[in-house]
LOVEX-885093 format. One line per 8 residues: for each residue x, y, z of N, C-alpha, C. Coordinates in steps of 0.001 Angstrom, whole numbers. Layout:
BEGIN
X,Y,Z,X,Y,Z,X,Y,Z; ...
REM end
This chain:
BEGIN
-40462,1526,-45554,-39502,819,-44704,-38153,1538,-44684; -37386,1928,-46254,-36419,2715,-45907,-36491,3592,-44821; -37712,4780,-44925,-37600,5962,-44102,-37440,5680,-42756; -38067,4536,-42222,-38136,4135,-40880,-36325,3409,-40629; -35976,2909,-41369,-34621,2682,-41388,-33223,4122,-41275; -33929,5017,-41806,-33486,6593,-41924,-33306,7047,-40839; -34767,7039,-40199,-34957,7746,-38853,-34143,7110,-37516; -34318,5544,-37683,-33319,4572,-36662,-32278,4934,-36519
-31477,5414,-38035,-30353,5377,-38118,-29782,6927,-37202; -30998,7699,-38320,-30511,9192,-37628,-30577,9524,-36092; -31511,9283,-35506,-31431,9087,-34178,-30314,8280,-33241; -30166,7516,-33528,-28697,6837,-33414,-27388,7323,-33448; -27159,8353,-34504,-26240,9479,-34690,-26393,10503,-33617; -27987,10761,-33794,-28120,12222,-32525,-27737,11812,-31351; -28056,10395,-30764,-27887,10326,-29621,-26489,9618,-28854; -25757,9326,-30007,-24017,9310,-29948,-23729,10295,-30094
-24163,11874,-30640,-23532,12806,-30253,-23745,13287,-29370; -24667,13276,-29062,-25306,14094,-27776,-24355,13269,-26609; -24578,11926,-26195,-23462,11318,-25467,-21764,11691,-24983; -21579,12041,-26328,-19954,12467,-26490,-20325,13738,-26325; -20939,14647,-26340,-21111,16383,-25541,-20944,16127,-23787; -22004,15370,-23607,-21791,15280,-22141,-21083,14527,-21742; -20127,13729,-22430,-18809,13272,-21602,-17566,14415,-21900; -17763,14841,-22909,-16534,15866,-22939,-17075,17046,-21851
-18344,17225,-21917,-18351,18658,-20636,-18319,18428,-19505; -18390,17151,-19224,-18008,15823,-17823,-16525,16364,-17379; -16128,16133,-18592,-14462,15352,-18188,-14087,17705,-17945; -14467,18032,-18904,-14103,19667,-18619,-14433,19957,-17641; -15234,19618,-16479,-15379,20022,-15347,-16456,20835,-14758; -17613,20288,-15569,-18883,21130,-15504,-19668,19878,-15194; -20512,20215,-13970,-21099,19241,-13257,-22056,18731,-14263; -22847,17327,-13955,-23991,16689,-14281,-25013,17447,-14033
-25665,18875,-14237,-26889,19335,-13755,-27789,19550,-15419; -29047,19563,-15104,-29930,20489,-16039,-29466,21308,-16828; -28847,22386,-16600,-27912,23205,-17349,-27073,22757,-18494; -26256,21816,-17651,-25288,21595,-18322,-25966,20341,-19343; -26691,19349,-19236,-27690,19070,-20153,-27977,19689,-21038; -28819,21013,-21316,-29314,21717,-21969,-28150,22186,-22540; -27646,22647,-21935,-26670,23004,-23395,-26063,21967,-24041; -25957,20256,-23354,-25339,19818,-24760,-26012,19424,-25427
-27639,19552,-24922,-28646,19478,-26527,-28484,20408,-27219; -28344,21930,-26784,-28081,22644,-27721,-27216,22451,-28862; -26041,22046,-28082,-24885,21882,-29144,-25323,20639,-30154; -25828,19914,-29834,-26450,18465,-30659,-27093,18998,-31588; -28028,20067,-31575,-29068,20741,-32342,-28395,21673,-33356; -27377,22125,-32528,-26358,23193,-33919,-25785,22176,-34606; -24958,20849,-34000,-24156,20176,-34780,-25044,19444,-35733; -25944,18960,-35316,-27375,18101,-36768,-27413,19064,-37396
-27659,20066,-37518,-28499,21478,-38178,-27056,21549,-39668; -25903,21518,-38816,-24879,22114,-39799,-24685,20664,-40691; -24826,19193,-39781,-24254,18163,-40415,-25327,17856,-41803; -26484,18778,-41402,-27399,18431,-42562,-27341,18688,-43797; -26362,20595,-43686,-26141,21118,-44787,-24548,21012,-45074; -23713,20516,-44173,-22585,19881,-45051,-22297,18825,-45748; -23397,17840,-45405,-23372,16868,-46271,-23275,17349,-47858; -24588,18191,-48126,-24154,18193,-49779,-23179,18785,-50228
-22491,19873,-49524,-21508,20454,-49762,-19966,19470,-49775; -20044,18407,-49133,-19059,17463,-48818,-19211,16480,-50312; -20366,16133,-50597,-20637,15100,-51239,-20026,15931,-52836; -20102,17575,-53007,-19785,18108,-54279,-18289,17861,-54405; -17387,17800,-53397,-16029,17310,-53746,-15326,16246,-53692; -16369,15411,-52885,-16064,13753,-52635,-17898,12829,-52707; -17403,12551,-54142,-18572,11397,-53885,-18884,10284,-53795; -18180,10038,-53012,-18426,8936,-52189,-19346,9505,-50943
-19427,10575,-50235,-20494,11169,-49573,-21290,11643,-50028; -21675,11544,-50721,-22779,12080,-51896,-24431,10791,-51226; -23683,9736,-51201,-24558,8823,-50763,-25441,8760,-49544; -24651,10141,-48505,-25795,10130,-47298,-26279,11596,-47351; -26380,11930,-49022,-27427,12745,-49238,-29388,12531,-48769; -28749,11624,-48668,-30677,10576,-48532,-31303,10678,-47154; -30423,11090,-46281,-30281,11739,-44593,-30372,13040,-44528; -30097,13653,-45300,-30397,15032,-44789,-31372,15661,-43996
-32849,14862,-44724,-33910,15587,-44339,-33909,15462,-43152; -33918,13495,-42686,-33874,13127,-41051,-32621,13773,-40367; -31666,14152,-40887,-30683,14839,-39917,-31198,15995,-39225; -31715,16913,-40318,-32593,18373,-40400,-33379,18172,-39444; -34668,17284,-39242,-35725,17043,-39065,-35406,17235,-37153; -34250,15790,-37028,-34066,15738,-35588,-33455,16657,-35067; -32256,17133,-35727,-31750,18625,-34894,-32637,19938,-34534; -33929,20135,-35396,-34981,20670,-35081,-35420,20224,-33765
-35786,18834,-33573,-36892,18816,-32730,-35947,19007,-31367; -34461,18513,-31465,-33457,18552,-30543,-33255,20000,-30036; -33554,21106,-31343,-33232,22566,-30457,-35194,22922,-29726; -35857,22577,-30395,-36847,22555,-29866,-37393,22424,-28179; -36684,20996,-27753,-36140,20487,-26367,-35110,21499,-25578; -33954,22182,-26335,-33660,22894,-25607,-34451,24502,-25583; -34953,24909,-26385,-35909,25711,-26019,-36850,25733,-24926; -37529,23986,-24715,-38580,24046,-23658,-37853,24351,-22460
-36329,23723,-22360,-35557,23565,-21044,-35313,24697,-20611; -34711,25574,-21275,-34480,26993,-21254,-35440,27725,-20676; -36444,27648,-21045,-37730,28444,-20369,-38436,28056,-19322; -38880,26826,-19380,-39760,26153,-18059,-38623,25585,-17472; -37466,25013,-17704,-36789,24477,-16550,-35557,25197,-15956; -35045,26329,-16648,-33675,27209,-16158,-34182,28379,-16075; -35838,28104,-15897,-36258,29486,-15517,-35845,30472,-13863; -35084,29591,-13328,-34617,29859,-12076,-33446,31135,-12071
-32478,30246,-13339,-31439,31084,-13498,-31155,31813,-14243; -32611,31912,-15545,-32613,32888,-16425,-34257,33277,-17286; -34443,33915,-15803,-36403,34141,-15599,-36571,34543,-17087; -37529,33848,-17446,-38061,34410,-18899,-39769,35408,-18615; -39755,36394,-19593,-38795,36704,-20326,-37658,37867,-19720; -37964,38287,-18746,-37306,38858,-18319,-35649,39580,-18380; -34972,38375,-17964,-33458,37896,-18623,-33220,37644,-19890; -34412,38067,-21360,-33963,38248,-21957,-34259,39650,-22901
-34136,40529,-22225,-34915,41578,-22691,-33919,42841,-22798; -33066,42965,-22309,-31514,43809,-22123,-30531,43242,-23239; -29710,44586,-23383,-28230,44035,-24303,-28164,43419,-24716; -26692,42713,-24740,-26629,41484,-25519,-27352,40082,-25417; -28139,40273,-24210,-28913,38935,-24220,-30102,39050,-24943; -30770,40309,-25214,-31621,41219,-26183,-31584,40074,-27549; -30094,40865,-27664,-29793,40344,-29623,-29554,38931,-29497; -28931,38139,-28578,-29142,36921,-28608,-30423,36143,-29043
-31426,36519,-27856,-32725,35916,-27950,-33438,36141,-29466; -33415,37492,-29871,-34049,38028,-31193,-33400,37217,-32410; -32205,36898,-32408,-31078,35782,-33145,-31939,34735,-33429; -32119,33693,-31959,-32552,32613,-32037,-33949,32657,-32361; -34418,33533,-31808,-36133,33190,-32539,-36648,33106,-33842; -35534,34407,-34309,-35677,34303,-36202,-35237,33022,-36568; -33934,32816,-35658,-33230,31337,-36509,-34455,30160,-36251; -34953,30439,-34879,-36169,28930,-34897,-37221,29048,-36089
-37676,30457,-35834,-38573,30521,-36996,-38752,29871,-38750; -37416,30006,-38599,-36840,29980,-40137,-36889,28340,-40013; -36155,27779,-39258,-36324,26572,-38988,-37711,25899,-38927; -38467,26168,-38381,-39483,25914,-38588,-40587,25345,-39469; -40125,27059,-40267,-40843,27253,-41908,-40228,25884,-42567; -38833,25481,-42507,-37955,24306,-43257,-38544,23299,-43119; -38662,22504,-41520,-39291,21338,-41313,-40726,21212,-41623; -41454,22232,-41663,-43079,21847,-42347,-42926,21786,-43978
-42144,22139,-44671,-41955,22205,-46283,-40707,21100,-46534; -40482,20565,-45280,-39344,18920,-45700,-40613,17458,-46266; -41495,17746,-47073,-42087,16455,-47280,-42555,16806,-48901; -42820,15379,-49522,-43594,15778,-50983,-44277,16737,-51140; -45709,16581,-50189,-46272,17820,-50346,-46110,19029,-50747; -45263,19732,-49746,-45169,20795,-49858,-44101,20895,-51362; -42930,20189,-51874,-42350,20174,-52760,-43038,20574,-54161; -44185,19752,-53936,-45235,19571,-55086,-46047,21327,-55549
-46095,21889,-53861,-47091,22809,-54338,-46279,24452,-54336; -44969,24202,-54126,-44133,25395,-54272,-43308,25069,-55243; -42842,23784,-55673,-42084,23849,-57041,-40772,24272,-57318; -40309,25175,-57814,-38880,25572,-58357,-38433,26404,-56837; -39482,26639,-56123,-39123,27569,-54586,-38879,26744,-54083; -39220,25211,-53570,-39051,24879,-52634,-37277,24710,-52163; -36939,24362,-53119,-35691,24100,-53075,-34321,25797,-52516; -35068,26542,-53086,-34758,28149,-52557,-35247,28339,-51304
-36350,27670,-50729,-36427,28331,-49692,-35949,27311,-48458; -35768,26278,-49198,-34754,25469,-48157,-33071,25423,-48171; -32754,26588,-48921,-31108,27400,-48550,-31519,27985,-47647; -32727,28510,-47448,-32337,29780,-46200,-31972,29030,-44578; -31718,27576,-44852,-31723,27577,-43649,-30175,27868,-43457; -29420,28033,-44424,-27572,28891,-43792,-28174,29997,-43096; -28933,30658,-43347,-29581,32302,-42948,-29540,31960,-41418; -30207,30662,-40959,-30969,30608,-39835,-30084,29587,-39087
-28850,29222,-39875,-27367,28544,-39556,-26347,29391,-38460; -26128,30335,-39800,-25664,31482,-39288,-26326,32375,-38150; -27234,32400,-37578,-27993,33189,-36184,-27946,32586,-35216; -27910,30993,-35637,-27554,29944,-34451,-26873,30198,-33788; -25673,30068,-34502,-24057,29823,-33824,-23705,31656,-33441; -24136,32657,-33970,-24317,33973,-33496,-24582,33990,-32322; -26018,33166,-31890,-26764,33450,-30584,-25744,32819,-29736; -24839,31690,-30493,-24292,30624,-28923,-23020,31772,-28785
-22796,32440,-29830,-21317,33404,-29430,-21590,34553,-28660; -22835,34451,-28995,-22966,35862,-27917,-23245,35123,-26144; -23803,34151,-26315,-23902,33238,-24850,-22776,32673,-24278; -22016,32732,-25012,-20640,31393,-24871,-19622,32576,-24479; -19717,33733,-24225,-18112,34445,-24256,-17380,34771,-23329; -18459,34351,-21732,-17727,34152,-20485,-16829,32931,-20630; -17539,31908,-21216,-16736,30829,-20581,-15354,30868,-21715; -15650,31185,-22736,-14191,31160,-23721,-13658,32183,-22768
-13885,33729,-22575,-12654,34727,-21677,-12325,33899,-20512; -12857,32505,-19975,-12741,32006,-18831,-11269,31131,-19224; -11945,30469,-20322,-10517,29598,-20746,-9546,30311,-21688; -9262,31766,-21885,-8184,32265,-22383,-7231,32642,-21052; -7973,32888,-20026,-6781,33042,-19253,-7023,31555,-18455; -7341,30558,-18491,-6329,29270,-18019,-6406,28444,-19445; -5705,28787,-20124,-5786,28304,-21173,-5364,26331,-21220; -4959,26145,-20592,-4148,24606,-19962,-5403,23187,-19826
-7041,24175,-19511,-7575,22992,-19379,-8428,23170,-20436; -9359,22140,-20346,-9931,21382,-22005,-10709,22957,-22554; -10660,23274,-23439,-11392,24534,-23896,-12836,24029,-23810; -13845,25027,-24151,-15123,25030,-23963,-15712,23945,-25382; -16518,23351,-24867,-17290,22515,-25942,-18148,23617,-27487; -18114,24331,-26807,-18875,25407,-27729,-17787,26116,-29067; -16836,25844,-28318,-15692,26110,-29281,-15340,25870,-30777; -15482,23886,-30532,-15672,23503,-31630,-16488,23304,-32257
-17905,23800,-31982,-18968,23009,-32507,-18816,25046,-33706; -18210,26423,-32857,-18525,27567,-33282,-17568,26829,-34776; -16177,26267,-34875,-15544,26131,-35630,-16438,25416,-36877; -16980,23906,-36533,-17622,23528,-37282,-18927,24202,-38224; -19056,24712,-37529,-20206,25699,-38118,-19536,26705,-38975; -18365,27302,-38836,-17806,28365,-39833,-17341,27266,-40816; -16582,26370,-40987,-16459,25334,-41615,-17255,24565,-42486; -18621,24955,-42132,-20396,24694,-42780,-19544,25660,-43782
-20632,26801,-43222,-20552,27938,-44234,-19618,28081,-45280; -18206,28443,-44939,-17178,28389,-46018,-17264,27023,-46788; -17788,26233,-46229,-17542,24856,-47237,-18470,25533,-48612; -19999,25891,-48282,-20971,26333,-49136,-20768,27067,-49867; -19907,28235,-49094,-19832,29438,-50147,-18669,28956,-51307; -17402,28179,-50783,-17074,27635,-52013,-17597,26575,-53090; -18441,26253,-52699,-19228,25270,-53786,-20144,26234,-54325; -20856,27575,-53727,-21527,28347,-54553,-20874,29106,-55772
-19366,28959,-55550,-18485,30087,-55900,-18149,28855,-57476; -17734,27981,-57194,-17200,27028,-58356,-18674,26509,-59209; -19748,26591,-58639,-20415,26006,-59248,-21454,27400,-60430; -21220,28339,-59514,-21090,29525,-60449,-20196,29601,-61863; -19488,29902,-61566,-18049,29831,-62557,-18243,28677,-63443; -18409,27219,-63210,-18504,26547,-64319,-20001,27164,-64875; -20974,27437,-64337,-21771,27598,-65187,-21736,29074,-66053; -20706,29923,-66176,-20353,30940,-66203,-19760,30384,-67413
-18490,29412,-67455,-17757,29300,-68527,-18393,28532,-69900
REM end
């Protein structure tokens, strides 16, 4: 019963954020289309992905958040299936405006795509080894091989910077209207990371002293 209470809850979160993406890319001036959809699942899918692994990092200096350690997995779980959705959209439905694979086979859209596939991959590997089971039959790894998802954190928000850099050069020179949604979600995500690496860094050191 908890877990089903977990999942209510977490979904509930995804889909108040996802809400507040497409009213802020509303109000910025990017029409109601498919597109613009898809990317604010995307962004929903980076922001679950990171909110999953800042939780524990949050909870090591304030614990009082320590307590929605018990969400992680369902946070993890849905931002998966959320970039998942924008994967299908991307391919079968914006195949108009970015023929696969075609459009992604050059330059920087090259290293983009190669980014995200490792990062899905990796993702992947995470959500089939998020249950007892698998805990049980990898042991002292499982827990190691569910850090790598910073690995596959970090390629995320790579792939959206390498996608995202028209529209930021768009809003450096009119700098006056709402900046790009992608903006903050790139911030939050560096904000992941450094949160981690300082809790890797102190939690070293005490065990050092």
């Amino acid at each position: 019963m908890k877990t089903i209470v977990y999942w209510i809850w977490v979904i509930f979160v995804a889909a108040f954020v996802f809400s507040a993406f497409i009213f802020y890319v509303f109000l910025a001036g990017s029409p109601l289309s498919i597109r613009t959809f898809n990317s604010a699942i995307a962004y929903t899918g980076i922001f679950l992905m990171g909110l999953s692994l800042i939780i524990g990092s949050l909870g090591y200096f304030f614990p009082s958040i320590a307590r929605f350690n018990k969400y992680r997995k369902e946070i993890g779980l849905v931002g998966f299936f959320v970039t998942i959705g924008h994967v299908y959209l991307s391919i079968f439905h914006l195949n108009y405006i970015f023929p696969f694979p075609s459009s992604y086979l050059y330059g920087r859209s090259l290293v983009s795509f190669v980014l995200a596939l490792v990062a899905l991959e990796i993702f992947t590997i995470m959500a089939l080894i998020s249950n007892a089971f698998a805990m049980r039959i990898l042991g002292n790894w499982w827990r190691k091989l569910l850090r790598i998802g910073y690995i596959a954190f970090i390629l995320a928000l790579t792939h959206m910077v390498l996608r995202e850099t028209r529209p930021w050069n768009a809003y450096v020179q009119h700098p006056f209207e709402l900046p790009p949604l992608s903006i903050f979600v790139l911030w939050f995500g560096i904000y992941t990371i450094v949160l981690r690496i300082c809790v890797y860094v102190m939690t070293k050191n005490k065990g050092g002293s």
